[in-house]
N, CA, C and O atoms as a GROMACS GRO file, in nm:
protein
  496
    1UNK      N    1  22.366   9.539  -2.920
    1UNK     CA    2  22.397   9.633  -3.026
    1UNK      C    3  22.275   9.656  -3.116
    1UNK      O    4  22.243   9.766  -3.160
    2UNK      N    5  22.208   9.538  -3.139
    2UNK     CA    6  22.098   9.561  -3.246
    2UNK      C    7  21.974   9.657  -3.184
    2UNK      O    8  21.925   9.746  -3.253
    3UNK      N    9  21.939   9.636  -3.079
    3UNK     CA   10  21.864   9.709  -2.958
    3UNK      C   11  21.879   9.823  -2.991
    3UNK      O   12  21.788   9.884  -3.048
    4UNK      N   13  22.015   9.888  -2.959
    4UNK     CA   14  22.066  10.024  -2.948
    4UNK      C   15  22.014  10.092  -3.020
    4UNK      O   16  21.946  10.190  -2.990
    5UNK      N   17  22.050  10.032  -3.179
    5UNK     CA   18  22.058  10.054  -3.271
    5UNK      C   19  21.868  10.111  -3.331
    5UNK      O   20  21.813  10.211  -3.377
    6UNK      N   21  21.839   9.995  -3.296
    6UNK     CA   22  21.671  10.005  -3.305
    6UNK      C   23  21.654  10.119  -3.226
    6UNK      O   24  21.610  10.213  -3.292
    7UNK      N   25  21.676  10.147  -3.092
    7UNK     CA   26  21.594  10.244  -3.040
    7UNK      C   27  21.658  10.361  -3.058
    7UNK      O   28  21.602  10.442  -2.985
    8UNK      N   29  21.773  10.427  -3.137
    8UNK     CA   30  21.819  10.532  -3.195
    8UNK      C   31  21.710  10.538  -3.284
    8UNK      O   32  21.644  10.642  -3.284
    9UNK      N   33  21.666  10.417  -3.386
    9UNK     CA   34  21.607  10.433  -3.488
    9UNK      C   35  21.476  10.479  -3.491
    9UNK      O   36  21.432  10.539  -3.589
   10UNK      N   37  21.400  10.452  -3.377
   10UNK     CA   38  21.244  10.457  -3.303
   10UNK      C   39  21.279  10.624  -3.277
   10UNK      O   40  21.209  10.713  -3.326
   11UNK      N   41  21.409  10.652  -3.184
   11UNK     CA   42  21.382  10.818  -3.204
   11UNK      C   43  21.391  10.906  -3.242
   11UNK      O   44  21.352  11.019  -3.215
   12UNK      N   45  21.478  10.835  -3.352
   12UNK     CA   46  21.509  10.986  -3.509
   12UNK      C   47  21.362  10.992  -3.568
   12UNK      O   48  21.334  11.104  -3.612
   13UNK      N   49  21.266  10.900  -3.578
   13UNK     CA   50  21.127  10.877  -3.654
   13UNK      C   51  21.048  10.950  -3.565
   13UNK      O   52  20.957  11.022  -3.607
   14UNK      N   53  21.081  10.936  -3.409
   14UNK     CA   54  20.997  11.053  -3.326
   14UNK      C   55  21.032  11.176  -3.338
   14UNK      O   56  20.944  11.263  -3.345
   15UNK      N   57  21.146  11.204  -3.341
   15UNK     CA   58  21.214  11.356  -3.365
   15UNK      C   59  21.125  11.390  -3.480
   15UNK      O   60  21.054  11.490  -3.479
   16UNK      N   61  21.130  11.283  -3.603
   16UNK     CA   62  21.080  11.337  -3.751
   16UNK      C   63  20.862  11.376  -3.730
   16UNK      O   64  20.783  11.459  -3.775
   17UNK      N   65  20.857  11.290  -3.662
   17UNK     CA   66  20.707  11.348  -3.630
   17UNK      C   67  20.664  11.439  -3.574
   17UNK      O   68  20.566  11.502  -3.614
   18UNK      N   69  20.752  11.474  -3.433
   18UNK     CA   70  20.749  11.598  -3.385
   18UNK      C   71  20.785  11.717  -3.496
   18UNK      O   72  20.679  11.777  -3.516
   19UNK      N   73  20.859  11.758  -3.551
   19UNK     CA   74  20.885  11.805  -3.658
   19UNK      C   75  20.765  11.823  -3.742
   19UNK      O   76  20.688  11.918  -3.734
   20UNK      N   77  20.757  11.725  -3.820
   20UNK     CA   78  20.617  11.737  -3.896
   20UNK      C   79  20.504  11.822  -3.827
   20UNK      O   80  20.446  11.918  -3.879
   21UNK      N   81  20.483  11.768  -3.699
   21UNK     CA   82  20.364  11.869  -3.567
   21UNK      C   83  20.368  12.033  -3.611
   21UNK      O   84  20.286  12.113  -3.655
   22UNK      N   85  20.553  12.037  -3.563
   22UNK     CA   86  20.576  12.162  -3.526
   22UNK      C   87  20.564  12.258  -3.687
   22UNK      O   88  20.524  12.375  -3.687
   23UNK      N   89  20.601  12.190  -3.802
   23UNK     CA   90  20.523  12.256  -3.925
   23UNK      C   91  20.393  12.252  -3.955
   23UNK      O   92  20.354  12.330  -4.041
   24UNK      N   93  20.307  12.169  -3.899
   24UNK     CA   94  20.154  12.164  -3.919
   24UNK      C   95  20.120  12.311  -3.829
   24UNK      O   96  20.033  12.387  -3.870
   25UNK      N   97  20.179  12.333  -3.732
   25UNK     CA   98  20.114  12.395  -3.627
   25UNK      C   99  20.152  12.534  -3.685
   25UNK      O  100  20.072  12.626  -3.700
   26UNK      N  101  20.281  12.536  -3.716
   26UNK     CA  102  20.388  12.678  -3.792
   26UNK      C  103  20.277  12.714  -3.894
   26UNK      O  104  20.219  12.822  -3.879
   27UNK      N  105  20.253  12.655  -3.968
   27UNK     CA  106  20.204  12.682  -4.111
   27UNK      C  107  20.030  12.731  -4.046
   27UNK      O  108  19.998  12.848  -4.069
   28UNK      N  109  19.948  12.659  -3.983
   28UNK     CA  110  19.889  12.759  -3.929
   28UNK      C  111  19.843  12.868  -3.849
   28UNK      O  112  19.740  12.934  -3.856
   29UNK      N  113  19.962  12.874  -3.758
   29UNK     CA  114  20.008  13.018  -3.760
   29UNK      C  115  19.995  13.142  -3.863
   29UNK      O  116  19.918  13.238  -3.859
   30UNK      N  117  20.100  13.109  -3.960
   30UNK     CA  118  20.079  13.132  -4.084
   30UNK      C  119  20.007  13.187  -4.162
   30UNK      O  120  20.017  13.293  -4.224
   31UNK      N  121  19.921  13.097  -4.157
   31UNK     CA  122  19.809  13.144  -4.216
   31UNK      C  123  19.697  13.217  -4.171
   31UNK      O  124  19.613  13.265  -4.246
   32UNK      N  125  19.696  13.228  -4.018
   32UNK     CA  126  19.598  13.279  -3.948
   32UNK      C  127  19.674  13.448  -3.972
   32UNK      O  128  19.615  13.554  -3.953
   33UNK      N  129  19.828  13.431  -4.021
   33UNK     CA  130  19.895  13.589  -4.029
   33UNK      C  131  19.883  13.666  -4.105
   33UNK      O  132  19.899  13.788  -4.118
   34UNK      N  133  19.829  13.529  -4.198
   34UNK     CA  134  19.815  13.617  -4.317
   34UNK      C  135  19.637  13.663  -4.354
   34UNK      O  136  19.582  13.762  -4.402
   35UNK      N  137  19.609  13.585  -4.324
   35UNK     CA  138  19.427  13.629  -4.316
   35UNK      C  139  19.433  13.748  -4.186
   35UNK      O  140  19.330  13.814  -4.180
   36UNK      N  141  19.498  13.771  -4.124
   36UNK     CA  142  19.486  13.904  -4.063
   36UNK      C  143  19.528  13.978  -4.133
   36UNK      O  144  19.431  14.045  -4.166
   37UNK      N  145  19.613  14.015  -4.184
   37UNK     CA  146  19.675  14.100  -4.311
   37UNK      C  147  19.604  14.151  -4.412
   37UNK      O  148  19.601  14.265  -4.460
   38UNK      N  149  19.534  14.029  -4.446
   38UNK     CA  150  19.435  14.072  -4.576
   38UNK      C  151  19.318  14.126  -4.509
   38UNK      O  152  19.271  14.209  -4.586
   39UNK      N  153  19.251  14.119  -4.406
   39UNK     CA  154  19.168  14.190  -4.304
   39UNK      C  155  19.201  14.313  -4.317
   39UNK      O  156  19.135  14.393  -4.382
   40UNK      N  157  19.307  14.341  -4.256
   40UNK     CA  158  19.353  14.456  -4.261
   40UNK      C  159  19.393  14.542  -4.377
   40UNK      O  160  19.403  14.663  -4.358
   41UNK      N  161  19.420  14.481  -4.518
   41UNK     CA  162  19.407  14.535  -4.607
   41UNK      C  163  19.258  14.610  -4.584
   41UNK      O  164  19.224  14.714  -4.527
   42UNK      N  165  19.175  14.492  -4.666
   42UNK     CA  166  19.052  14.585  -4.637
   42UNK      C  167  19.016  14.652  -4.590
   42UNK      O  168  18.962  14.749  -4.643
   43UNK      N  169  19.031  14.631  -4.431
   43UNK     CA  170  18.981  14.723  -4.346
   43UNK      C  171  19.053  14.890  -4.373
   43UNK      O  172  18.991  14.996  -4.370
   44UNK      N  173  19.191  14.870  -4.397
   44UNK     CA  174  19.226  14.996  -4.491
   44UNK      C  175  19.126  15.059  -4.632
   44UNK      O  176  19.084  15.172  -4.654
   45UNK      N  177  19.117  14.963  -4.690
   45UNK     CA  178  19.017  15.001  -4.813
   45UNK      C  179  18.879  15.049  -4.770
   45UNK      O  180  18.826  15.127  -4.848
   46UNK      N  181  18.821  15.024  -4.678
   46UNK     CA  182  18.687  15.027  -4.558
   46UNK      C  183  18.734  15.213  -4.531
   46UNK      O  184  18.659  15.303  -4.570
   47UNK      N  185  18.839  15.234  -4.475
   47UNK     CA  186  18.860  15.343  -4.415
   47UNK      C  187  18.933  15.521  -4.512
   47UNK      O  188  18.940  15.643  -4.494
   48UNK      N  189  18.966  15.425  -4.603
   48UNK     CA  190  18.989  15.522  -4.720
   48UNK      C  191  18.842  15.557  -4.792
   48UNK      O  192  18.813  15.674  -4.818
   49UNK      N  193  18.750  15.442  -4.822
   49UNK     CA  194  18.617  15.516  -4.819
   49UNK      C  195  18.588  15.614  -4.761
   49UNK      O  196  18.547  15.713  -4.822
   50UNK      N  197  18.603  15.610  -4.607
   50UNK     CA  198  18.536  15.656  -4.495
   50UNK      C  199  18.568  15.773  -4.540
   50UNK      O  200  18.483  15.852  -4.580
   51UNK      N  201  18.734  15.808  -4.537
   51UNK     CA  202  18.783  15.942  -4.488
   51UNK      C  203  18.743  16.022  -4.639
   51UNK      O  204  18.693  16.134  -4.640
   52UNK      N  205  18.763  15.976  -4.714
   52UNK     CA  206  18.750  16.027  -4.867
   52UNK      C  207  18.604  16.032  -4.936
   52UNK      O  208  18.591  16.065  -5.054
   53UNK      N  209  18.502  16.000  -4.858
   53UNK     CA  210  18.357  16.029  -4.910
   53UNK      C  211  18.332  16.137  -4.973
   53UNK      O  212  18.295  16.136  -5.091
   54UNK      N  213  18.348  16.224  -4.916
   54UNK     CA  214  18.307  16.382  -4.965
   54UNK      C  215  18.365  16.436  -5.060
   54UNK      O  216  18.325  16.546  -5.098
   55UNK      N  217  18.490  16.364  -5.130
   55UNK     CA  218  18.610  16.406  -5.173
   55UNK      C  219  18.504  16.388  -5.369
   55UNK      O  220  18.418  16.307  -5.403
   56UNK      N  221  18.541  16.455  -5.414
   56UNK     CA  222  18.558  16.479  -5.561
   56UNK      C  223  18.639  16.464  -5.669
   56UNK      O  224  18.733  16.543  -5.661
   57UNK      N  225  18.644  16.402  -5.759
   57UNK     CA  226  18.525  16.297  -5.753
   57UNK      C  227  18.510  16.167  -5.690
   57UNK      O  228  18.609  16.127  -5.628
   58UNK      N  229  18.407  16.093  -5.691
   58UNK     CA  230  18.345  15.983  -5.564
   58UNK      C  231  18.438  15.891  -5.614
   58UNK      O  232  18.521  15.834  -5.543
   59UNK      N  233  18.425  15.870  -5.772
   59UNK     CA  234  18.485  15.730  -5.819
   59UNK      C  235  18.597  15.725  -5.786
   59UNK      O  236  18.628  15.608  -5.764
   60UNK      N  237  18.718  15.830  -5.762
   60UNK     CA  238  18.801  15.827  -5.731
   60UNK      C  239  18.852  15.726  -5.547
   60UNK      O  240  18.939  15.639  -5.547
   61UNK      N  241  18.785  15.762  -5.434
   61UNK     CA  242  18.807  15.710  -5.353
   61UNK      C  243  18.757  15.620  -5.353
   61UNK      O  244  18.796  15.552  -5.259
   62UNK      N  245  18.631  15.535  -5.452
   62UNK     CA  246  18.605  15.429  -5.448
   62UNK      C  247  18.696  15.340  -5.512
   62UNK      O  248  18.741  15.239  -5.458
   63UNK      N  249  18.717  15.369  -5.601
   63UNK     CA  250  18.878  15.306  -5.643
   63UNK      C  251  18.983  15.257  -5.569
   63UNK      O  252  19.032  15.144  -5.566
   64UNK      N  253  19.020  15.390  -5.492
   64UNK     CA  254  19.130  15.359  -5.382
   64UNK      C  255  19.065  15.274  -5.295
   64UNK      O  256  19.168  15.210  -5.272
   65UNK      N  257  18.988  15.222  -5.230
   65UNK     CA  258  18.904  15.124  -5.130
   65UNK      C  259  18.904  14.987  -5.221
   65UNK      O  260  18.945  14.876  -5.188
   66UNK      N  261  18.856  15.024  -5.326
   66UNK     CA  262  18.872  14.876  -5.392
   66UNK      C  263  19.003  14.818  -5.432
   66UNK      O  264  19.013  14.697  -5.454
   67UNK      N  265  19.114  14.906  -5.443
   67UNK     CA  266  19.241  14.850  -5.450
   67UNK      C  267  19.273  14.769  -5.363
   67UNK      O  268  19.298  14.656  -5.403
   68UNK      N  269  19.286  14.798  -5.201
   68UNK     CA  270  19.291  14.745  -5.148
   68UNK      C  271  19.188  14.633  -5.044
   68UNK      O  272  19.202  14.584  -4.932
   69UNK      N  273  19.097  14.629  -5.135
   69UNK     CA  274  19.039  14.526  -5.135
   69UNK      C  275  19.050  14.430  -5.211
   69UNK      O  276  19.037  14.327  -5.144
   70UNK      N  277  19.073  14.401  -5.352
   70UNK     CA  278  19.204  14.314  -5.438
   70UNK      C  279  19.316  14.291  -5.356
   70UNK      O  280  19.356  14.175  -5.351
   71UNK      N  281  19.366  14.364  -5.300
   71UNK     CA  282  19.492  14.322  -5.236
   71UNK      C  283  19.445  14.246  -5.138
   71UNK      O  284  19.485  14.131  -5.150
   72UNK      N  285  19.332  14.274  -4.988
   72UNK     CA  286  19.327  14.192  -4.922
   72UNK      C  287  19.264  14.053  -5.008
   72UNK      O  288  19.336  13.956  -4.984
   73UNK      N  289  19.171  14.024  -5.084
   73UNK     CA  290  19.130  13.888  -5.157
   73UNK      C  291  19.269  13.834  -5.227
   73UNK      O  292  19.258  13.711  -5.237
   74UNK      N  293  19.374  13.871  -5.270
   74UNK     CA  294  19.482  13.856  -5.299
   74UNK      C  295  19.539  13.750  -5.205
   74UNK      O  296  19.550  13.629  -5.223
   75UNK      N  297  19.569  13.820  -5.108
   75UNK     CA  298  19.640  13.767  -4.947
   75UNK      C  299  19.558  13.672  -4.910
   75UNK      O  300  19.596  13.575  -4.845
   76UNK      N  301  19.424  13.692  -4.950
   76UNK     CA  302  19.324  13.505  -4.862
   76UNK      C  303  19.370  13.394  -4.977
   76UNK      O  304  19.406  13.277  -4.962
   77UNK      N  305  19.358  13.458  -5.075
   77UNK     CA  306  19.403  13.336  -5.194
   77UNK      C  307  19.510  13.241  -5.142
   77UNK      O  308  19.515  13.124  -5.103
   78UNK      N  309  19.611  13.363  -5.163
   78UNK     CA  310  19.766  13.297  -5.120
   78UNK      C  311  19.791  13.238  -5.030
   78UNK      O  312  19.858  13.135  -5.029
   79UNK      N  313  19.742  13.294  -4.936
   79UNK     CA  314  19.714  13.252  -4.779
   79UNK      C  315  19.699  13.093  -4.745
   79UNK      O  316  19.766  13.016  -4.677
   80UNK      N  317  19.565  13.078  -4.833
   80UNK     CA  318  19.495  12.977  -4.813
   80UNK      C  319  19.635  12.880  -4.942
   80UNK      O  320  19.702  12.785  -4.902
   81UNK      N  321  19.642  12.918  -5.038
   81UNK     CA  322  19.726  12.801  -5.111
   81UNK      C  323  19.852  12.744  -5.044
   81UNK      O  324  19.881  12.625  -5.062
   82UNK      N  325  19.950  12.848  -4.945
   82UNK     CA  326  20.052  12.792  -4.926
   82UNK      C  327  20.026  12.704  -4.802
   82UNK      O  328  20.101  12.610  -4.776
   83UNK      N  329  19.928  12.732  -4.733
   83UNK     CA  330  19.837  12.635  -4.587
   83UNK      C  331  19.828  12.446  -4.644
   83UNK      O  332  19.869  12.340  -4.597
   84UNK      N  333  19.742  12.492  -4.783
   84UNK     CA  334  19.736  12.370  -4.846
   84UNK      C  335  19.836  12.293  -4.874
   84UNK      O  336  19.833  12.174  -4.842
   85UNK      N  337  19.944  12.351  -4.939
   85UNK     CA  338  20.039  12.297  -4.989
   85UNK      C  339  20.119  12.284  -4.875
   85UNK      O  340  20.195  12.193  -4.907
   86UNK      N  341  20.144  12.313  -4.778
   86UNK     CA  342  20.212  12.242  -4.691
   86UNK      C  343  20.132  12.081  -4.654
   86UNK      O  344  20.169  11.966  -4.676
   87UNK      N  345  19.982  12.152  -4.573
   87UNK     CA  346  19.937  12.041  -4.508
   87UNK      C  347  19.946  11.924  -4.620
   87UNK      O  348  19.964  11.812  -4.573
   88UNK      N  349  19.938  11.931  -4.732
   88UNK     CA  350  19.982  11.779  -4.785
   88UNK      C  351  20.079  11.736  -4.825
   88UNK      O  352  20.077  11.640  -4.903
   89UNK      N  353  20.204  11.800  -4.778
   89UNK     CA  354  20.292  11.757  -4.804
   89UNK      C  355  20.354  11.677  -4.701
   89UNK      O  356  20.460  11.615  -4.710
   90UNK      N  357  20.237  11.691  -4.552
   90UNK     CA  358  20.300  11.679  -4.408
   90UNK      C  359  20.195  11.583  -4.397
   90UNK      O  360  20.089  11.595  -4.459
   91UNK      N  361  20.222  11.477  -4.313
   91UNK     CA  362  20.131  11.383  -4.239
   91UNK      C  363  20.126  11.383  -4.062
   91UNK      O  364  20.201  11.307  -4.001
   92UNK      N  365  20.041  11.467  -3.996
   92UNK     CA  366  20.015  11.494  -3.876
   92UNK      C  367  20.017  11.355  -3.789
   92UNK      O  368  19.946  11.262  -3.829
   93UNK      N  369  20.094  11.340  -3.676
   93UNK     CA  370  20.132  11.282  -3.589
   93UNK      C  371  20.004  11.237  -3.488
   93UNK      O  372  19.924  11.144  -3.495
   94UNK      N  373  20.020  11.342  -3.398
   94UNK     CA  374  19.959  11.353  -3.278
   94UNK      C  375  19.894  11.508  -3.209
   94UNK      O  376  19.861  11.548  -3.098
   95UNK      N  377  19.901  11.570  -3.371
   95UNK     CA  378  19.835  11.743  -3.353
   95UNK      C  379  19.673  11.674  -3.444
   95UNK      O  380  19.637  11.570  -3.499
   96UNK      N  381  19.638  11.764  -3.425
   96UNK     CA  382  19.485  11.758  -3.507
   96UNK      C  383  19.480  11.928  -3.554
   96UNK      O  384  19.446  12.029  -3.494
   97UNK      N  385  19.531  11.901  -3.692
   97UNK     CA  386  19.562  12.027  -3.781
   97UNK      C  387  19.401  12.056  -3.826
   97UNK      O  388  19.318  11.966  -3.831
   98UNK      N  389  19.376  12.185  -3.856
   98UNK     CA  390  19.275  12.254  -3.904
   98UNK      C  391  19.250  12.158  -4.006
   98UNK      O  392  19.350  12.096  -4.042
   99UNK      N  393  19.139  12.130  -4.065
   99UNK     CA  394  19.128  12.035  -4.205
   99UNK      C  395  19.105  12.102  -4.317
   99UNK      O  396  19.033  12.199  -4.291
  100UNK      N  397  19.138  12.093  -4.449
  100UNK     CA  398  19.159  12.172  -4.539
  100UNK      C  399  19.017  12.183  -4.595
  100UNK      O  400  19.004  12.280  -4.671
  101UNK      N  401  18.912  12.112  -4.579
  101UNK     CA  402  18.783  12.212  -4.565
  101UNK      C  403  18.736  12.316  -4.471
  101UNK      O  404  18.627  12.373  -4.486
  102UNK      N  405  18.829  12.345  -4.361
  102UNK     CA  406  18.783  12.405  -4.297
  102UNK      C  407  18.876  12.564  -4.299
  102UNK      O  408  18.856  12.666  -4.232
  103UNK      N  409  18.947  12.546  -4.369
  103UNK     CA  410  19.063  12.639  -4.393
  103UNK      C  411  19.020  12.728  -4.592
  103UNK      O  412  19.057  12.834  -4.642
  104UNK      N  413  18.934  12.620  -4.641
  104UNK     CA  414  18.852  12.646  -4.756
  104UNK      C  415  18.796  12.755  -4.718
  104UNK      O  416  18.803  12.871  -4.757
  105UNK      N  417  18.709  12.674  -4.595
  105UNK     CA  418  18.538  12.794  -4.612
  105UNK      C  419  18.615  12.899  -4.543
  105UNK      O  420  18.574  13.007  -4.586
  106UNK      N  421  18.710  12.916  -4.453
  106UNK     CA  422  18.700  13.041  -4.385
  106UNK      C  423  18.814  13.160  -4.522
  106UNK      O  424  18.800  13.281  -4.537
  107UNK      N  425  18.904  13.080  -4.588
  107UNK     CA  426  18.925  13.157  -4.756
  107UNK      C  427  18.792  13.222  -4.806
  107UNK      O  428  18.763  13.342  -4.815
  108UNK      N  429  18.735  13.135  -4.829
  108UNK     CA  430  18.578  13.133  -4.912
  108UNK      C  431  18.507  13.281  -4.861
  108UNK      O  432  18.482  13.377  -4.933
  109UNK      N  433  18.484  13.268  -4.729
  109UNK     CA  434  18.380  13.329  -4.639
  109UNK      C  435  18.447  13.469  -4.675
  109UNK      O  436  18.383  13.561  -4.726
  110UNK      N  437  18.580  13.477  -4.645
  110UNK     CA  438  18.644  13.591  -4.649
  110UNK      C  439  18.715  13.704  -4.776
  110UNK      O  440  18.752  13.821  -4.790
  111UNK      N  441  18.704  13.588  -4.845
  111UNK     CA  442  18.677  13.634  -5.012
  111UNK      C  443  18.543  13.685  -5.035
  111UNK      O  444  18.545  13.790  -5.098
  112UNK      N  445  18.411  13.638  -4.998
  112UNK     CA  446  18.271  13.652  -5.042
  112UNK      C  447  18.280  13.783  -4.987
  112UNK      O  448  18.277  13.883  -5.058
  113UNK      N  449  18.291  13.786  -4.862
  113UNK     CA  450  18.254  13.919  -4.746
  113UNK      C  451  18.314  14.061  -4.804
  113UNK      O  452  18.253  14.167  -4.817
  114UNK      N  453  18.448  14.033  -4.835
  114UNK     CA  454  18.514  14.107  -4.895
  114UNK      C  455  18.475  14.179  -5.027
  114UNK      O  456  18.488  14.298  -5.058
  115UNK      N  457  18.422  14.073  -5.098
  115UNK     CA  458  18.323  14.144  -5.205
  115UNK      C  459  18.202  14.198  -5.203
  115UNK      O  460  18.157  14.279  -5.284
  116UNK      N  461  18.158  14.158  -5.121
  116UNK     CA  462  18.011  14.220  -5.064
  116UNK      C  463  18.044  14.373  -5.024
  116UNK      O  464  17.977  14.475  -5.039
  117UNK      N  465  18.174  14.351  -4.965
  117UNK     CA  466  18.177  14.527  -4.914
  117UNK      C  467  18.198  14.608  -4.995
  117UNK      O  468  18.169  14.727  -4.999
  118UNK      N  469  18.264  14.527  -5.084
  118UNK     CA  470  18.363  14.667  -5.201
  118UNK      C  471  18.189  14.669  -5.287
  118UNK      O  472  18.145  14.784  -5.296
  119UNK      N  473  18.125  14.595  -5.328
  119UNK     CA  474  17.990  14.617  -5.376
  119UNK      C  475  17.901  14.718  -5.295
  119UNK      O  476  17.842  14.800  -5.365
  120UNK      N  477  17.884  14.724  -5.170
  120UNK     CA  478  17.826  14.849  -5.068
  120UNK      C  479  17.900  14.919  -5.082
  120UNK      O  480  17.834  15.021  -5.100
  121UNK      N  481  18.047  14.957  -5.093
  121UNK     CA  482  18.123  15.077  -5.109
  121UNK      C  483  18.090  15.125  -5.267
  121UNK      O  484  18.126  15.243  -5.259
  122UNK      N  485  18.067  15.116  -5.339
  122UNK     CA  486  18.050  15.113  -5.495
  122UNK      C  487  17.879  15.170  -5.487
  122UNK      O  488  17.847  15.265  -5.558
  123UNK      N  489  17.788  15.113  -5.408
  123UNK     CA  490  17.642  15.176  -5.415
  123UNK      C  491  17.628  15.265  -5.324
  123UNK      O  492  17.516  15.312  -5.304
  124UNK      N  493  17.759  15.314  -5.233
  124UNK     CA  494  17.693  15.440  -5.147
  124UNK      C  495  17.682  15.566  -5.244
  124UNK      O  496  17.636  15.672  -5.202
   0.00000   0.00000   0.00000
């Protein structure tokens, strides 16, 4: 009986790790969905430049490009906070989750880049 008992107990704790995996892995998913999103913001803001160059006045479509360029830096922010706040709330098993410096710089990178453009969209 005590046996039994133990090895029910050994596999509710495996069930619970697998689990944990399958939210480490979910959550970056996640986040890889949402850094496409905010990509794609921009890349909207990128293309409202484009089409609206010629348009009168300039500041006007530069505006609209930079809106949604706030919105995509918006979405890396968030992106990146709810990634965090999971991964420490979870202790990884037997996955080897992205590490939260490495989930930093690619926020970071994609925040910087993002500003760099709306700054070239602003000096054409």
């Amino acid at each position: 009986m005590q046996d039994e008992h133990l090895s029910k107990t050994e596999l509710a704790r495996e069930r619970t790790y697998w689990a944990e995996d399958r939210t480490i892995l979910a959550s970056e998913r996640t986040f890889a969905a949402w850094m496409r999103t905010g990509l794609s913001s921009v890349a909207v803001g990128l293309a409202v430049q484009a089409i609206f160059y010629e348009s009168q006045p300039t500041w006007l479509a530069k505006l609209g490009a930079t809106l949604f360029v706030i919105i995509g830096i918006v979405v890396f922010m968030f992106a990146f906070r709810s990634a965090r706040y999971v991964l420490s709330r979870l202790e990884s098993q037997s996955t080897n989750p992205v590490s939260k410096t490495g989930m930093s710089l690619i926020a970071i990178l994609f925040v910087l880049a993002s500003l760099f453009l709306d700054v070239i969209l602003w000096t054409l």
